[in-house]
N, CA, C and O atoms as a Tripos MOL2 file, in Angstrom:
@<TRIPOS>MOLECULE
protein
  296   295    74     0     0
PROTEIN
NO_CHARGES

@<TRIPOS>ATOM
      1 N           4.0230   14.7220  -17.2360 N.3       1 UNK1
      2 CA          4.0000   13.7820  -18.3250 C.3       1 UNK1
      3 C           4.1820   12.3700  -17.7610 C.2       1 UNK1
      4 O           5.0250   11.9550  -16.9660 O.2       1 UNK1
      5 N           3.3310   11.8360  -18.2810 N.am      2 UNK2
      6 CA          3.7610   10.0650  -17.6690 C.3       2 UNK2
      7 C           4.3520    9.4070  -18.2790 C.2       2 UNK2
      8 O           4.2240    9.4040  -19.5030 O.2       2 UNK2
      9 N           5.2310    8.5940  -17.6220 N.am      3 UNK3
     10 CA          6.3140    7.6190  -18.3470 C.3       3 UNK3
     11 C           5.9490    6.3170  -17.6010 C.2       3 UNK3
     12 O           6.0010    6.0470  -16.4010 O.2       3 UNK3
     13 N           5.4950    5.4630  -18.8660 N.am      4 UNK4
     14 CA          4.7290    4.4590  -18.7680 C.3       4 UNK4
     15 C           5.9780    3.3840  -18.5420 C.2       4 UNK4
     16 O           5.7140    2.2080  -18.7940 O.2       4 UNK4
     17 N           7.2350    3.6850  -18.1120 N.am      5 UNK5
     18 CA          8.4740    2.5820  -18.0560 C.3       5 UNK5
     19 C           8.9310    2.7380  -15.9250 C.2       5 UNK5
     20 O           9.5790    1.9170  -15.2760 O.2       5 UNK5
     21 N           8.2610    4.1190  -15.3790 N.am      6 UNK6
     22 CA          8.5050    4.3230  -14.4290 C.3       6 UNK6
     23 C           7.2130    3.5740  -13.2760 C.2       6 UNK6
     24 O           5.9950    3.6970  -13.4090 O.2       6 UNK6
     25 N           7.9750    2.7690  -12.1210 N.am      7 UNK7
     26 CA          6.8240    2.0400  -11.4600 C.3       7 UNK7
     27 C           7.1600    3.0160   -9.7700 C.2       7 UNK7
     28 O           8.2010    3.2930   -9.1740 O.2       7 UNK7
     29 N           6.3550    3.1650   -9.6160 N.am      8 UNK8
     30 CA          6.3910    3.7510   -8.0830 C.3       8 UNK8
     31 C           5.3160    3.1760   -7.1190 C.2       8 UNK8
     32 O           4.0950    3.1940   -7.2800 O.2       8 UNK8
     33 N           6.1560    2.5720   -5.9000 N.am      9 UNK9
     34 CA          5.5930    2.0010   -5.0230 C.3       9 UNK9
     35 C           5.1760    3.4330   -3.7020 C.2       9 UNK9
     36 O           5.8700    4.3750   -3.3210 O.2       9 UNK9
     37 N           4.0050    3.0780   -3.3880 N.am     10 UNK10
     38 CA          3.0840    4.0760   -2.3090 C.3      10 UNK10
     39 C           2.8090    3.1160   -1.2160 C.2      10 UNK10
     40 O           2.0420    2.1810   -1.4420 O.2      10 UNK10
     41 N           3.3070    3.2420   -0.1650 N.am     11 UNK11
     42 CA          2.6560    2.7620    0.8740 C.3      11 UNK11
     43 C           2.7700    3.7540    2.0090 C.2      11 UNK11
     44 O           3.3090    4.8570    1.9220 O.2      11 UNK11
     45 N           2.1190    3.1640    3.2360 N.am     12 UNK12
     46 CA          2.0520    3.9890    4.6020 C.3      12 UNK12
     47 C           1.8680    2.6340    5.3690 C.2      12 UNK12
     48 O           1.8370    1.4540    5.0210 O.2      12 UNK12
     49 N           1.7560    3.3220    6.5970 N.am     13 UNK13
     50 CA          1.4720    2.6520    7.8720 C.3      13 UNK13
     51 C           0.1760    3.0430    8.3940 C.2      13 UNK13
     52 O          -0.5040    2.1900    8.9630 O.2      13 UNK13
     53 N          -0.1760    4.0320    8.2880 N.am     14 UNK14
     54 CA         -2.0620    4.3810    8.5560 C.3      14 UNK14
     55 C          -2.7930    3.1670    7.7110 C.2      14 UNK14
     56 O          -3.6100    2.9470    8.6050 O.2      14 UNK14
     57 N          -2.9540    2.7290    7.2480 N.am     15 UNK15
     58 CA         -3.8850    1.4190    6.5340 C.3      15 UNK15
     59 C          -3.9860    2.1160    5.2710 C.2      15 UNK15
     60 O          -3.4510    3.1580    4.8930 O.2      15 UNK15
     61 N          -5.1010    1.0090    4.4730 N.am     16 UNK16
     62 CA         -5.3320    0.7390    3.2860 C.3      16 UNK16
     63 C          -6.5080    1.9660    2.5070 C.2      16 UNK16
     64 O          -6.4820    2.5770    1.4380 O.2      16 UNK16
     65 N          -7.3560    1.9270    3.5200 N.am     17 UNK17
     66 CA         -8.3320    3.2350    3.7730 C.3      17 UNK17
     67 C          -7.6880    4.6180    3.9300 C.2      17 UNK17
     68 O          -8.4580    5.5750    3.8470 O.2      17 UNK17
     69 N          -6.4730    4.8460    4.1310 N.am     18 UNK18
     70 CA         -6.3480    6.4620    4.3320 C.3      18 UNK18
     71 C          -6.1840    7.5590    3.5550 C.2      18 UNK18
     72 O          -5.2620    7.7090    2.7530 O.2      18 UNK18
     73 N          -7.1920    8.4490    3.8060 N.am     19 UNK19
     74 CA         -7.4740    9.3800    2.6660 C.3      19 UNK19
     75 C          -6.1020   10.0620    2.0430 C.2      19 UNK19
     76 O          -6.0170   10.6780    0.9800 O.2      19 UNK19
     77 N          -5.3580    9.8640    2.7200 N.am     20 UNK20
     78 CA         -4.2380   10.6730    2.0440 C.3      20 UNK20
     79 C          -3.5250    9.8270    1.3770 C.2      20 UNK20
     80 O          -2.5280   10.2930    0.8250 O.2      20 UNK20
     81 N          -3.7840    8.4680    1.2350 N.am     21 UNK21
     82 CA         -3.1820    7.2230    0.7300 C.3      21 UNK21
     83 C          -3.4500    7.5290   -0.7330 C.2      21 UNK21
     84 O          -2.5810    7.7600   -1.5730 O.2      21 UNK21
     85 N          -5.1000    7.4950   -0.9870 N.am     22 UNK22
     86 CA         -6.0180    7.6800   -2.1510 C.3      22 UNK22
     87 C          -5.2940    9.0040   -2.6180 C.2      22 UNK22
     88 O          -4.6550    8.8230   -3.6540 O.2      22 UNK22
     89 N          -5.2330   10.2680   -2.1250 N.am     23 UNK23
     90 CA         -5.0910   11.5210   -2.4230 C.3      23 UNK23
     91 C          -3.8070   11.4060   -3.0480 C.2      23 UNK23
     92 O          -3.7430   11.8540   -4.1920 O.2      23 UNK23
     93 N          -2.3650   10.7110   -2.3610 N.am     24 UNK24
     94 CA         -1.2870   10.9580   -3.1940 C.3      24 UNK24
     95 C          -1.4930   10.0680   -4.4360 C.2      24 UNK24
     96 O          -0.9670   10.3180   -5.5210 O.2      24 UNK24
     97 N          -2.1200    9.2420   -4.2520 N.am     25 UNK25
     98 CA         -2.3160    8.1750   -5.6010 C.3      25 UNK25
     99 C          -3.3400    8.7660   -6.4970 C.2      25 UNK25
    100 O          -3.5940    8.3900   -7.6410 O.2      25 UNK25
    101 N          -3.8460    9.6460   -5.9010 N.am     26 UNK26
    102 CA         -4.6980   10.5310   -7.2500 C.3      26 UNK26
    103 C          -3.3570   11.3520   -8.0200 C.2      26 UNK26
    104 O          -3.1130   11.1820   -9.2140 O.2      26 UNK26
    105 N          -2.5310   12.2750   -7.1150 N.am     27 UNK27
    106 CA         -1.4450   12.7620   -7.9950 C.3      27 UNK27
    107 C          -0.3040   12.2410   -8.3950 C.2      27 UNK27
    108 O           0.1280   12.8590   -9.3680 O.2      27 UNK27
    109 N           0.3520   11.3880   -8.0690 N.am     28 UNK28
    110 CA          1.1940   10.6360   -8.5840 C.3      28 UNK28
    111 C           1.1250    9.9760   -9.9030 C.2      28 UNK28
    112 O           1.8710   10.1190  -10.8720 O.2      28 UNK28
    113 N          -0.2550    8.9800   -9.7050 N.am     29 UNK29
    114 CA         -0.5100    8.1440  -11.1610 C.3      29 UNK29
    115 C          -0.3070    9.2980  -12.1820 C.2      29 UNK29
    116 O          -0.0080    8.5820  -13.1370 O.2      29 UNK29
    117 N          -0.2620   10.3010  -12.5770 N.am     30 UNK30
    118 CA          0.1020   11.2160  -13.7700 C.3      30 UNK30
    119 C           1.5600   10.9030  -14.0760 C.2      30 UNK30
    120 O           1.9430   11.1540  -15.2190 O.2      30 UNK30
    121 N           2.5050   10.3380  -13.1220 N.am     31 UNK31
    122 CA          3.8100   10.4070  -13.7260 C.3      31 UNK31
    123 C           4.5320    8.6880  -13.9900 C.2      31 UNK31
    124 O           5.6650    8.3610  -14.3430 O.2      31 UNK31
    125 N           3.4520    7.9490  -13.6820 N.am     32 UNK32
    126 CA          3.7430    6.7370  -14.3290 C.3      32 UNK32
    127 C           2.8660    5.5000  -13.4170 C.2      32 UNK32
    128 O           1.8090    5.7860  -12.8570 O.2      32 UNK32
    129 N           3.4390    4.1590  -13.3620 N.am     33 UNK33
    130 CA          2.7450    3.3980  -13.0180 C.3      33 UNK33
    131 C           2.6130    3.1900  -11.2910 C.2      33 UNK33
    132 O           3.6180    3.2210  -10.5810 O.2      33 UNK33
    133 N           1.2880    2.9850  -10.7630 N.am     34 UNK34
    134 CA          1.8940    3.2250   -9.4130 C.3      34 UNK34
    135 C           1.3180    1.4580   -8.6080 C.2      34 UNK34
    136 O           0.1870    1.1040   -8.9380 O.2      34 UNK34
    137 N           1.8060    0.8700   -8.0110 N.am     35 UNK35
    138 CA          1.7470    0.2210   -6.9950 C.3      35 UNK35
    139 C           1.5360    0.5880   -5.6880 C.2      35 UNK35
    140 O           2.4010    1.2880   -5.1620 O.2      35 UNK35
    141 N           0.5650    0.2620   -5.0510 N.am     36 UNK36
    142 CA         -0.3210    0.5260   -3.7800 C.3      36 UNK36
    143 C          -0.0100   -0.8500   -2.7600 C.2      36 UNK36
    144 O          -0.6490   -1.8840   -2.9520 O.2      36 UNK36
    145 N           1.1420   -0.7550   -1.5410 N.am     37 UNK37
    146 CA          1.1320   -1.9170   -0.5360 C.3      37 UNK37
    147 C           1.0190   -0.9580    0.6930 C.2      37 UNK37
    148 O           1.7490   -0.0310    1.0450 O.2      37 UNK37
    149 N          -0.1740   -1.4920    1.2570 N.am     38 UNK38
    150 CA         -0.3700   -0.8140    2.4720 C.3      38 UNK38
    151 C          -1.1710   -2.2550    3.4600 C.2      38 UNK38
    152 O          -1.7340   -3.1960    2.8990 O.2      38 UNK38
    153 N          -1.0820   -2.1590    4.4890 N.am     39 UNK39
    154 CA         -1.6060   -2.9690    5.9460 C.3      39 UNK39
    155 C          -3.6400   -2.4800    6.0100 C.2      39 UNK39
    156 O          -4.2250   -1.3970    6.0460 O.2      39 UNK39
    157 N          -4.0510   -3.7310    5.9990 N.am     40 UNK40
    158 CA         -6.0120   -3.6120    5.7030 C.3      40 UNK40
    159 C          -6.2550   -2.3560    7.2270 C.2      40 UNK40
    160 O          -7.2150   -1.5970    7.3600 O.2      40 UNK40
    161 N          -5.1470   -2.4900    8.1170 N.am     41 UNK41
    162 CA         -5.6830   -1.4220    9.5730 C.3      41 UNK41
    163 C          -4.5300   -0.7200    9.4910 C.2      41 UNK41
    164 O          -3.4710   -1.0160    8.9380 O.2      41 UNK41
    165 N          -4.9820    0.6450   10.3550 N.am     42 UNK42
    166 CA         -3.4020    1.5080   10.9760 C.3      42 UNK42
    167 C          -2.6620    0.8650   11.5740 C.2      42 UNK42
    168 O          -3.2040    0.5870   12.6440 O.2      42 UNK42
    169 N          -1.5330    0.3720   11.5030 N.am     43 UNK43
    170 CA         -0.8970   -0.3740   12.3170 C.3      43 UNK43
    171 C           0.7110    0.9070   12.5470 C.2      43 UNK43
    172 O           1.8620    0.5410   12.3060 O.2      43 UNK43
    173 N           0.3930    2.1570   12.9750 N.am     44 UNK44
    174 CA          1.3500    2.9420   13.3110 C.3      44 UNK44
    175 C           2.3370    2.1520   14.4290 C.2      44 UNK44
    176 O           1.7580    1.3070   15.1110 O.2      44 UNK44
    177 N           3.6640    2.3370   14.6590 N.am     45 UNK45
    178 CA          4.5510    2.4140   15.0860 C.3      45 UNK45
    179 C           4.4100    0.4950   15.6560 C.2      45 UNK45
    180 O           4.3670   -0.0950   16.7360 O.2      45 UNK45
    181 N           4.3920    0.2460   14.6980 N.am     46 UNK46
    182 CA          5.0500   -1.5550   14.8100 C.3      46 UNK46
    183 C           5.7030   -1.7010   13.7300 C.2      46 UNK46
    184 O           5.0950   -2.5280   13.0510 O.2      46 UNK46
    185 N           6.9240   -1.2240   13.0270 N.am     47 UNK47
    186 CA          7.7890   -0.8360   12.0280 C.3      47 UNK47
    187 C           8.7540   -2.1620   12.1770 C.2      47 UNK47
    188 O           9.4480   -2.7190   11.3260 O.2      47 UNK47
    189 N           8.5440   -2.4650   13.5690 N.am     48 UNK48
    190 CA         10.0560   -3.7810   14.3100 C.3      48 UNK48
    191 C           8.8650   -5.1450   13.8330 C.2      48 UNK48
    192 O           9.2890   -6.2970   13.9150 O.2      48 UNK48
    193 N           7.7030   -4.9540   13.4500 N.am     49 UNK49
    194 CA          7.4140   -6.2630   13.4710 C.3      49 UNK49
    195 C           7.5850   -7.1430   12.0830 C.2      49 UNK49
    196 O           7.2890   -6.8720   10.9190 O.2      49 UNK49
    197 N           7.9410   -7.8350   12.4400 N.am     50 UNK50
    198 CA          7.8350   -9.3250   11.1970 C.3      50 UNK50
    199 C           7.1230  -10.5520   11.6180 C.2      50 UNK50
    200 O           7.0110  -10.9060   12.7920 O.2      50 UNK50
    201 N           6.7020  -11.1110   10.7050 N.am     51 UNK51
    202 CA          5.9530  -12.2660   10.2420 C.3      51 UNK51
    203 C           6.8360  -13.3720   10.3100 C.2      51 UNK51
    204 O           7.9880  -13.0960    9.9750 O.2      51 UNK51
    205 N           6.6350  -14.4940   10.6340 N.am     52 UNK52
    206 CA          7.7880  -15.7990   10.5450 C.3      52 UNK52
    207 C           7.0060  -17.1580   10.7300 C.2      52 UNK52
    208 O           7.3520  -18.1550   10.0960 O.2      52 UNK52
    209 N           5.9210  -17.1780   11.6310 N.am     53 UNK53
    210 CA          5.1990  -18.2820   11.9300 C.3      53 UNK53
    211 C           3.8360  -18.0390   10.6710 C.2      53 UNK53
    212 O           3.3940  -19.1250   10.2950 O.2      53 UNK53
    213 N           3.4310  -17.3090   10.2770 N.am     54 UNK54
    214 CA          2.6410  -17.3900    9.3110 C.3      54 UNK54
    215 C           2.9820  -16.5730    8.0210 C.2      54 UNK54
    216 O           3.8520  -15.7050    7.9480 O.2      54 UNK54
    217 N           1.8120  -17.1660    6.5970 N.am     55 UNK55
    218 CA          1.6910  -16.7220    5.8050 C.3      55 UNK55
    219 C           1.8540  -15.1580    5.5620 C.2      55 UNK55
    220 O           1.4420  -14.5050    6.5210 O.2      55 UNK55
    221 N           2.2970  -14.4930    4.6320 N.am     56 UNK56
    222 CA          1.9440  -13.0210    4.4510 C.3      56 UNK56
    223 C           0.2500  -13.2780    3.7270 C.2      56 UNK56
    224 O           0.3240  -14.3270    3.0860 O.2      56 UNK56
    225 N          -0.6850  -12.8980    3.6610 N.am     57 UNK57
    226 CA         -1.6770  -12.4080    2.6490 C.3      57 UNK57
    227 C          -1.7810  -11.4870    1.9970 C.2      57 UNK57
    228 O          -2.0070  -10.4320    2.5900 O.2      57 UNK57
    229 N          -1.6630  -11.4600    0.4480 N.am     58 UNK58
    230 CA         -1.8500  -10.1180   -0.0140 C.3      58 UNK58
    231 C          -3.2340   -9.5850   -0.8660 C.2      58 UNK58
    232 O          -3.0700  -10.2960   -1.8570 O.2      58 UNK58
    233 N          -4.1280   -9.0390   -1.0750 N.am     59 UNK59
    234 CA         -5.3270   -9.2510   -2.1700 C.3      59 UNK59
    235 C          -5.3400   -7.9800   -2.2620 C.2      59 UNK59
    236 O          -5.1230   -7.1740   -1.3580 O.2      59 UNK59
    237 N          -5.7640   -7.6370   -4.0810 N.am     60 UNK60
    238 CA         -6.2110   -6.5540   -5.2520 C.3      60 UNK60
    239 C          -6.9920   -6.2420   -4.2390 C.2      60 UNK60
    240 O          -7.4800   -7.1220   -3.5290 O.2      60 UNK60
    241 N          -7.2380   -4.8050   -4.0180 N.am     61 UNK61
    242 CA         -7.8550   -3.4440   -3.6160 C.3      61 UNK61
    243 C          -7.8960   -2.5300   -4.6470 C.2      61 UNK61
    244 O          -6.9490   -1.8600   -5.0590 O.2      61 UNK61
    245 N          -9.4810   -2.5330   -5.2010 N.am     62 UNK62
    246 CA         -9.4670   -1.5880   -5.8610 C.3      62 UNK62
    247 C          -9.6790   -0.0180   -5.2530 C.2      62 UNK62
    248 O          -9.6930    0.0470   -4.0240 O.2      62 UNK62
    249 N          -9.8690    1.4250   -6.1010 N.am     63 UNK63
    250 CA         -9.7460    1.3910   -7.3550 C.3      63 UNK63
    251 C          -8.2120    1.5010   -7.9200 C.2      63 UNK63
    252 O          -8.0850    1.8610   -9.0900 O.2      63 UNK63
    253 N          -6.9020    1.1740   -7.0600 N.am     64 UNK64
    254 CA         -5.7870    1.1890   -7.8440 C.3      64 UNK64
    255 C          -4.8450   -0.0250   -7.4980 C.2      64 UNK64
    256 O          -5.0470   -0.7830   -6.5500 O.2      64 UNK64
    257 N          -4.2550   -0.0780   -7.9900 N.am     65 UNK65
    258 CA         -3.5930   -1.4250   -7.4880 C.3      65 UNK65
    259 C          -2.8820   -1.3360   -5.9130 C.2      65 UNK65
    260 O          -1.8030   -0.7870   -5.6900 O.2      65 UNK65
    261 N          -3.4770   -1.7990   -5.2030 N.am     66 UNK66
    262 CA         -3.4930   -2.1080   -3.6790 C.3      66 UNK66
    263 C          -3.3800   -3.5360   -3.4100 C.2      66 UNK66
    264 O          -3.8110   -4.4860   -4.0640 O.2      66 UNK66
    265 N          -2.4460   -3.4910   -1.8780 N.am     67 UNK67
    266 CA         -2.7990   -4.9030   -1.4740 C.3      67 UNK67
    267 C          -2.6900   -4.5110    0.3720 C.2      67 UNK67
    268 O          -2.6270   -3.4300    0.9590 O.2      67 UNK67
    269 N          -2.6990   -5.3180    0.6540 N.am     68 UNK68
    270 CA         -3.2760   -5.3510    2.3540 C.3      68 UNK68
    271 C          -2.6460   -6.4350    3.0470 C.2      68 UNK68
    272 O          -2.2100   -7.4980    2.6050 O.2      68 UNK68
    273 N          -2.6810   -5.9000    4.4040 N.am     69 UNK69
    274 CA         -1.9540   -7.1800    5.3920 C.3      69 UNK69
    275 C          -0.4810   -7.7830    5.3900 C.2      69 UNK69
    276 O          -0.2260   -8.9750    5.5620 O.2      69 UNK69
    277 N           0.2030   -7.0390    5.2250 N.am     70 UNK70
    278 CA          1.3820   -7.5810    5.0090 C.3      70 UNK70
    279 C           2.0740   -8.1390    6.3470 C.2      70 UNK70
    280 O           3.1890   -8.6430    6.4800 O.2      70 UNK70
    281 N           1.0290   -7.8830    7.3340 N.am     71 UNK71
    282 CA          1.3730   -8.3370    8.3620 C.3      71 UNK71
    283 C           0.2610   -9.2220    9.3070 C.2      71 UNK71
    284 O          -0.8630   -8.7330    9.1870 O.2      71 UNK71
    285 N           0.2850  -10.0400    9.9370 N.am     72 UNK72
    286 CA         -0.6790  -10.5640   10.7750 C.3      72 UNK72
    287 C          -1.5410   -9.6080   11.1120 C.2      72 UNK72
    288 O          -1.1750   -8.4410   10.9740 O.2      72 UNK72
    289 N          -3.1790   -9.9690   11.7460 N.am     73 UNK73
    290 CA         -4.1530   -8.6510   12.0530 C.3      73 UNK73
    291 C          -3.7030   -8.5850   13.2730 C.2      73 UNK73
    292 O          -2.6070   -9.0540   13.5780 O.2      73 UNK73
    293 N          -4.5660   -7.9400   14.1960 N.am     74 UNK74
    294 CA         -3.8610   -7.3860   15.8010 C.3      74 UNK74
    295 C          -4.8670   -8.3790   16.0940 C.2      74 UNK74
    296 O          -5.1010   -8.6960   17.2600 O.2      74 UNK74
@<TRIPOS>BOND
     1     1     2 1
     2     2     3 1
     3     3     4 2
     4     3     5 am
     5     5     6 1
     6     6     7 1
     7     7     8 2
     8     7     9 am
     9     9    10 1
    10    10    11 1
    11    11    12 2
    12    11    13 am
    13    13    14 1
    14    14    15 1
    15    15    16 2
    16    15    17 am
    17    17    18 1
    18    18    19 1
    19    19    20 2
    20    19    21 am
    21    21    22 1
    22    22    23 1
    23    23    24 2
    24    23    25 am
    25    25    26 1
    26    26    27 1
    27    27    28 2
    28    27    29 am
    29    29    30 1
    30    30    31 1
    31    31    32 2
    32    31    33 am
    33    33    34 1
    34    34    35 1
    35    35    36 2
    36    35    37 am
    37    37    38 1
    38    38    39 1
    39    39    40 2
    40    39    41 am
    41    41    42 1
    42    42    43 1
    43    43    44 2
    44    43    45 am
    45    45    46 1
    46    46    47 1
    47    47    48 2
    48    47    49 am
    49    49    50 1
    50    50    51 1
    51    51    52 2
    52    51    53 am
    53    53    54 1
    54    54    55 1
    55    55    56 2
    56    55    57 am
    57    57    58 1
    58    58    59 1
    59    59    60 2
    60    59    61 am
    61    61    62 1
    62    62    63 1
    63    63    64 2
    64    63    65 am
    65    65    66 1
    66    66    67 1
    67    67    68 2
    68    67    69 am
    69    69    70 1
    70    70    71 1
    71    71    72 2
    72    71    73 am
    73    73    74 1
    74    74    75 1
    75    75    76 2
    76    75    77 am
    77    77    78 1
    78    78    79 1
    79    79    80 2
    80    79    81 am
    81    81    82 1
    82    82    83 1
    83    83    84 2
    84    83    85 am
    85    85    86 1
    86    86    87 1
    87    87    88 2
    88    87    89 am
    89    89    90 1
    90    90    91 1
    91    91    92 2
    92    91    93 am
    93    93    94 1
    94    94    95 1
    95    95    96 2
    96    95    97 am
    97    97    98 1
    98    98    99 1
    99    99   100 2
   100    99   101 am
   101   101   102 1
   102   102   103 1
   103   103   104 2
   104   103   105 am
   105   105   106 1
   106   106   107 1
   107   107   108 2
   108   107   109 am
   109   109   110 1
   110   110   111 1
   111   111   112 2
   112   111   113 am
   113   113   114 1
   114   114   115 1
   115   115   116 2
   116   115   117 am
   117   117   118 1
   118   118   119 1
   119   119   120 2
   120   119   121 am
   121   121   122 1
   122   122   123 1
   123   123   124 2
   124   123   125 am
   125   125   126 1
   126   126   127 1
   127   127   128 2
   128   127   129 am
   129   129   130 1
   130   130   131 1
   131   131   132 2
   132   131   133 am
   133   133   134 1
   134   134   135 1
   135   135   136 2
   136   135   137 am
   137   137   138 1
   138   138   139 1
   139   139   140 2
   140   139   141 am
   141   141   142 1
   142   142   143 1
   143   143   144 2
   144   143   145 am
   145   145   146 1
   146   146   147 1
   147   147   148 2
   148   147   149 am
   149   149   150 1
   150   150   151 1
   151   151   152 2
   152   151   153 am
   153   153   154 1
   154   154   155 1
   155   155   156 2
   156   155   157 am
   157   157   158 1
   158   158   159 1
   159   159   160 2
   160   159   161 am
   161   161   162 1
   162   162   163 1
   163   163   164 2
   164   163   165 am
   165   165   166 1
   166   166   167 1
   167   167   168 2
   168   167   169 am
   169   169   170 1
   170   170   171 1
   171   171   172 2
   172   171   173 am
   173   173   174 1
   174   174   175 1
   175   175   176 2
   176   175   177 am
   177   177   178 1
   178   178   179 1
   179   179   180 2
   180   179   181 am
   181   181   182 1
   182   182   183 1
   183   183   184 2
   184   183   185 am
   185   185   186 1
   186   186   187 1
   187   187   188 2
   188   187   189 am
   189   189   190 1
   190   190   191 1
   191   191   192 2
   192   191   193 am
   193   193   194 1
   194   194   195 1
   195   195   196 2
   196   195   197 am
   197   197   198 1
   198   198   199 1
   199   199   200 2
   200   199   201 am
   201   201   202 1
   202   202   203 1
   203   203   204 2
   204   203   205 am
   205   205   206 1
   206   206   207 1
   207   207   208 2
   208   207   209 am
   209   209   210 1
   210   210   211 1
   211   211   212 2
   212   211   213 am
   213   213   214 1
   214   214   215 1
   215   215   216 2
   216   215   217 am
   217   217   218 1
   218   218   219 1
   219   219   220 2
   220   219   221 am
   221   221   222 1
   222   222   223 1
   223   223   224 2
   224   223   225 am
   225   225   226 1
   226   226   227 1
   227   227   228 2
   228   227   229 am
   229   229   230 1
   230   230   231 1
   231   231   232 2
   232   231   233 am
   233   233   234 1
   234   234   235 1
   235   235   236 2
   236   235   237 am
   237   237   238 1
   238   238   239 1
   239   239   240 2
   240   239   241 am
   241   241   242 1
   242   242   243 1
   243   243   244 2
   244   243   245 am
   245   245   246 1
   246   246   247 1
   247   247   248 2
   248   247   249 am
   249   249   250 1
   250   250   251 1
   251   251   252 2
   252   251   253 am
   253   253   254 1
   254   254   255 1
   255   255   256 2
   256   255   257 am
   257   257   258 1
   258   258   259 1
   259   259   260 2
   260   259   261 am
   261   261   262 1
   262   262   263 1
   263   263   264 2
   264   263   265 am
   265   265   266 1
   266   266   267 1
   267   267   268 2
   268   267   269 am
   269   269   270 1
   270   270   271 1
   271   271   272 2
   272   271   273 am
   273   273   274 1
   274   274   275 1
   275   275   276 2
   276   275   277 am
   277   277   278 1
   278   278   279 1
   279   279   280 2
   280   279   281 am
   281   281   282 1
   282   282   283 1
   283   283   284 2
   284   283   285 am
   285   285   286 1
   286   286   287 1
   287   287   288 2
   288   287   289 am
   289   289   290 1
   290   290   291 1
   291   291   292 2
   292   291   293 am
   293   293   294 1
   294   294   295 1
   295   295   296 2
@<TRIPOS>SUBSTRUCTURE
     1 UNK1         2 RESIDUE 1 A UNK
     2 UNK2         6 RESIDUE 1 A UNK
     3 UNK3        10 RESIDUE 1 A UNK
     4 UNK4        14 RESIDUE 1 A UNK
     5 UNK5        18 RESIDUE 1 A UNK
     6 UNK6        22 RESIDUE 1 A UNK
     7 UNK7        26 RESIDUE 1 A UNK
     8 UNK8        30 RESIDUE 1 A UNK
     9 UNK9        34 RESIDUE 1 A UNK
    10 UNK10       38 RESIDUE 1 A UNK
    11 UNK11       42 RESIDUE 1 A UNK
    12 UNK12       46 RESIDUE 1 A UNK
    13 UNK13       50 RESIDUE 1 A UNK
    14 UNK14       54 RESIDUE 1 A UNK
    15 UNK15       58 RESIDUE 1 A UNK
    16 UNK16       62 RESIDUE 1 A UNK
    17 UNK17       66 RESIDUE 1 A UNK
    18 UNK18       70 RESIDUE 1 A UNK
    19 UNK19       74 RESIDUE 1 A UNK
    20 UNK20       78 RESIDUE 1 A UNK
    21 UNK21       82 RESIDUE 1 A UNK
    22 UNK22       86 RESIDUE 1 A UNK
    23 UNK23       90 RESIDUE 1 A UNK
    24 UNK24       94 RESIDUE 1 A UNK
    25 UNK25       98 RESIDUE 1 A UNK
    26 UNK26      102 RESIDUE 1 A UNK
    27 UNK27      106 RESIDUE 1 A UNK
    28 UNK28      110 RESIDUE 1 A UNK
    29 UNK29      114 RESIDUE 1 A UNK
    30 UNK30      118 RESIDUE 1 A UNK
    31 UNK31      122 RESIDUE 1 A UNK
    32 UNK32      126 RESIDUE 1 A UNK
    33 UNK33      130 RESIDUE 1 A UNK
    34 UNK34      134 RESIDUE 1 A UNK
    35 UNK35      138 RESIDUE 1 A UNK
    36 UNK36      142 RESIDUE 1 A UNK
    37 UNK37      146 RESIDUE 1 A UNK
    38 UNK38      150 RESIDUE 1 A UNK
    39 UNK39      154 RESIDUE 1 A UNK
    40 UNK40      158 RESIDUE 1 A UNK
    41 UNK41      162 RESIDUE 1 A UNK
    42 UNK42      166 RESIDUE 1 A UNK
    43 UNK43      170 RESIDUE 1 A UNK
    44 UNK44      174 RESIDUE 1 A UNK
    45 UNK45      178 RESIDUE 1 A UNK
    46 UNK46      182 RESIDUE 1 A UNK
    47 UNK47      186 RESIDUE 1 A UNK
    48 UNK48      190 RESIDUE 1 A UNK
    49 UNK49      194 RESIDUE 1 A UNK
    50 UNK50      198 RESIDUE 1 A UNK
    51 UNK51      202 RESIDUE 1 A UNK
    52 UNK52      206 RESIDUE 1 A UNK
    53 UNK53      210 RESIDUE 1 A UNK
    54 UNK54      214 RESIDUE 1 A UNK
    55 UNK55      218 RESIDUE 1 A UNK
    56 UNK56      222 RESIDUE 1 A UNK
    57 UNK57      226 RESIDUE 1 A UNK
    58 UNK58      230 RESIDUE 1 A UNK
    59 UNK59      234 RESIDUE 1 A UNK
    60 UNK60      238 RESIDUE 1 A UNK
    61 UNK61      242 RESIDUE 1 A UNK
    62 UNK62      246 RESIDUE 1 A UNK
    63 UNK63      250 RESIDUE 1 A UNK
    64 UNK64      254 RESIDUE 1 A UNK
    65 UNK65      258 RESIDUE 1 A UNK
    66 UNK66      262 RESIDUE 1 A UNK
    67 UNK67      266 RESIDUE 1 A UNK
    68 UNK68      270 RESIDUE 1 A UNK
    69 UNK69      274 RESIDUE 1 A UNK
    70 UNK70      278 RESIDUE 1 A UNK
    71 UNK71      282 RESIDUE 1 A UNK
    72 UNK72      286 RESIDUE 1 A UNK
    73 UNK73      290 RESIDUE 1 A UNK
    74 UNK74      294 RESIDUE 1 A UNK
């Protein structure tokens, strides 16, 4: 049952593209609203990195609410 008051954030570290990204966000959205922040590439095991000298960028990825890059590109 979905409860349209519950927001759940989905992200990974494989990128924005990964099929299993799409796949849990196919089953999840049934139980309420979901938010999609994931990195536009795989950026596996740079977990220590942060941003400080530049901007974050974030931009709508459809088809669910997605955004990308939360970190500089490589």
């Amino acid at each position: 049952m979905k409860n349209d008051n519950l927001l759940i954030l989905l992200t990974n570290d494989d990128g924005i593209h990964a099929p299993g990204l799409f796949a849990l966000y196919q089953e999840i959205k049934k139980l309420g609203k979901v938010l999609i922040v994931a990195p536009d590439s795989e950026r596996s095991a740079v977990g220590h990195a942060i941003t400080l000298s530049q901007p974050l960028r974030v931009w709508p990825w459809p088809p669910a609410n997605r955004a990308a890059h939360p970190i500089p590109p490589k």
